[in-house]
LOPARO-254096 format. One record per residue (C-alpha): x, y negated, z; residue number from 1; residue in three letters. Coordinates in steps of 0.2 Angstrom, whole numbers, padded with zeros to 4 digits. Layout:
N
X,Y,Z,NUM,Ala $
...
This chain:
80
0054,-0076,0099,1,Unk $
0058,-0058,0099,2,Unk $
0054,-0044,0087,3,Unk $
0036,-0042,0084,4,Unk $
0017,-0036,0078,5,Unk $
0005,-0046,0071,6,Unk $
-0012,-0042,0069,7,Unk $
-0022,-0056,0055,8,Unk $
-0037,-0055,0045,9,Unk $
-0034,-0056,0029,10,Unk $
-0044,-0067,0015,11,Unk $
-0057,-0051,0011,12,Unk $
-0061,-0052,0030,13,Unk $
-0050,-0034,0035,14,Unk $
-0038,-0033,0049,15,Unk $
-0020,-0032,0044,16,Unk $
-0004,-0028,0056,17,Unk $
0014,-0037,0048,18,Unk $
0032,-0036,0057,19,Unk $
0039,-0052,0060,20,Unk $
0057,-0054,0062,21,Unk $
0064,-0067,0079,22,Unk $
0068,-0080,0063,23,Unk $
0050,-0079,0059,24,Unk $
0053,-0069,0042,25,Unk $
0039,-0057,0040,26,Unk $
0046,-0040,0037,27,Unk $
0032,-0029,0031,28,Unk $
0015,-0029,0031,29,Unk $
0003,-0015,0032,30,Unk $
-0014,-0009,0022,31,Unk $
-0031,-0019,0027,32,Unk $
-0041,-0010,0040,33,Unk $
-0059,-0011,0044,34,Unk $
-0056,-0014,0062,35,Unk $
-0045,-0024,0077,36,Unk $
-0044,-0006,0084,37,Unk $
-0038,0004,0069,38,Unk $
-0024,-0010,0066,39,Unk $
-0020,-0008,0084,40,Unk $
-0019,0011,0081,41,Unk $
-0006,0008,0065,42,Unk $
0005,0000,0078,43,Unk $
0005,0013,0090,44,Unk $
0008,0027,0077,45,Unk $
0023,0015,0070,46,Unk $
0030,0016,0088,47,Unk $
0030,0033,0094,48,Unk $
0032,0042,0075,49,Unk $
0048,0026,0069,50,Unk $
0061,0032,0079,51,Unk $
0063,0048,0071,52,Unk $
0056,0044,0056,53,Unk $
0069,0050,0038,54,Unk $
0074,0038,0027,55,Unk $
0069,0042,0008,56,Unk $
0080,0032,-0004,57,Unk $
0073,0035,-0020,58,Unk $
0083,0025,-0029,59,Unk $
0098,0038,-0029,60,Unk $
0084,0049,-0037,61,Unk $
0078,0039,-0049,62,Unk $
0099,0037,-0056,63,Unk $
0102,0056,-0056,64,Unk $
0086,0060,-0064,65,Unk $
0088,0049,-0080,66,Unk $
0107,0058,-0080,67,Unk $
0098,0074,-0085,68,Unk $
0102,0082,-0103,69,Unk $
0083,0081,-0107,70,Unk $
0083,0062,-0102,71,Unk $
0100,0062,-0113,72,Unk $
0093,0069,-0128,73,Unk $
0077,0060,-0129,74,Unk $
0087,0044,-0126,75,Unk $
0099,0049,-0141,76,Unk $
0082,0055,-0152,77,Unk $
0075,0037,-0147,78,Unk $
0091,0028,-0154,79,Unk $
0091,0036,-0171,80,Unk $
């Protein structure tokens, strides 16, 4: 089986879209919608806006921002 969107209702009864992986694996998952029509609408905007879509890693940020010297100091105050 190929890549590929799956629309499910979830326990609460709303309409969710996940990403499944040819080995099965579920890749991600998207927010509950109210109707068949608006998950349909999630997978069309994932397809035409993907493509070109930026990768954020925030990660990286989160490691230069506790390098800062105000992190530094209130790390240092904190150990005292």
């Amino acid at each position: 089986m190929p890549y590929a969107f799956e629309i499910y209702k979830d326990r609460v009864g709303e309409f969710r879209v996940r990403f499944k992986a040819p080995n099965g694996e579920k890749m991600f998952s998207s927010e509950g919608y109210s109707s068949k029509a608006a998950a349909n609408n999630a997978i069309k905007s994932i397809l035409k806006n993907g493509p070109g879509a930026a990768v954020v890693d925030n990660t990286k940020a989160a490691k230069t921002a506790a390098k800062t010297p105000a992190k530094k100091a209130a790390k240092k105050k904190k150990r005292a």
